[in-house]
Every structure is written in C-alpha cells, then in structure tokens.
C-alpha positions in Angstrom: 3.0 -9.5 7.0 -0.7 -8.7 6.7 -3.4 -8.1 4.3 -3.2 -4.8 2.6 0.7 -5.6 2.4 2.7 -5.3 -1.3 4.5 -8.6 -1.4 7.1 -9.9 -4.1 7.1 -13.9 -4.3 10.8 -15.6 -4.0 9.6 -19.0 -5.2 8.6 -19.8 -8.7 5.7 -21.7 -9.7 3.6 -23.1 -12.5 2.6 -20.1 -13.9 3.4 -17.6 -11.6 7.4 -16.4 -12.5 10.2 -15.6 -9.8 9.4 -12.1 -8.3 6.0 -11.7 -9.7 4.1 -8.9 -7.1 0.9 -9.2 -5.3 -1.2 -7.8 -3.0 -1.8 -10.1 0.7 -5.8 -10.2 1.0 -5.8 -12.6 3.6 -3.1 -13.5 6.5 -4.0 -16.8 8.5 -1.7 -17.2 11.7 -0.5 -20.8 12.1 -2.8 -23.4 13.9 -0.1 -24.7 16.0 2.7 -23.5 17.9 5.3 -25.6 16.6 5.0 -23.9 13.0 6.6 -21.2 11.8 5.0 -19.6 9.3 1.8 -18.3 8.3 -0.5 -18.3 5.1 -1.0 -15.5 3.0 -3.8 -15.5 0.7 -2.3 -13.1 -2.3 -4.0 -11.3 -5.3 -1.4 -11.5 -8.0 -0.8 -8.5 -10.7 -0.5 -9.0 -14.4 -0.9 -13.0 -14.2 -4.2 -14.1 -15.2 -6.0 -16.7 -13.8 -8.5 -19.3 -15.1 -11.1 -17.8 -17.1 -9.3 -14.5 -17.7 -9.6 -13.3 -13.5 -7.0 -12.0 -11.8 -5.1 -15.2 -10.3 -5.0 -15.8 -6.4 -2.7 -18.1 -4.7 -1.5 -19.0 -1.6 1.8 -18.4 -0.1 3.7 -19.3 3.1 5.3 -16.5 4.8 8.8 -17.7 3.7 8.1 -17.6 0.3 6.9 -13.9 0.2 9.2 -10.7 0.8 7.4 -7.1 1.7 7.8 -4.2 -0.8 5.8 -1.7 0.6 3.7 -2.4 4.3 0.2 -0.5 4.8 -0.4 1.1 7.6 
C-alpha cells in the first residue's frame, strides 16, 4: 500500500463504520524490523470530521484492504 491508494477499512471504530473507503495520503514504513506493518495516514469519504472537515485517521496496514492501486 501507498499514498494515492483507494483503501476500504476492515475494522470498525468510533465513528468510522465497517468498510467505510478512503483515500491513503500518507504511508510510513515501520521503524523497526521486528514489525510488521506499516501506518497509513487515510482521508476518509462521506464521514465528517470535527468541525464539519473531512475526517483523517490512521490505520495499520492490517486493518486496510486495496480497492483500486494508483499507478
């Protein structure tokens, strides 16, 4: 996964439903080498955010299945 990516979240959480979609605008690879996964900074669609923005959260790799890859 990396930025530009269409992502579809397989975790719930406060406010965010199961298989809301997002948009990755920001990948960070893991610091260490014993970890697995990365971070994933990701611009949700239709769930607003404090003070009527559009919400960004951040997701570990695991939680986060590709729907469409950019190029």
């Amino acid at each position: 996964m990396r930025a530009g990516d269409l992502v579809k979240t397989t975790r719930a959480q406060v406010g965010v439903p199961l298989g809301s979609i997002g948009l990755i605008i920001k990948s960070q690879a893991p610091r260490a080498e014993t970890i697995k996964y990365s971070i994933h900074d990701v611009q949700l669609i239709g769930v607003v955010g404090a003070l009527g923005y559009p919400s960004t959260r951040r997701y570990l790799s695991i939680d986060l299945e590709v729907v469409n890859e950019s190029r």
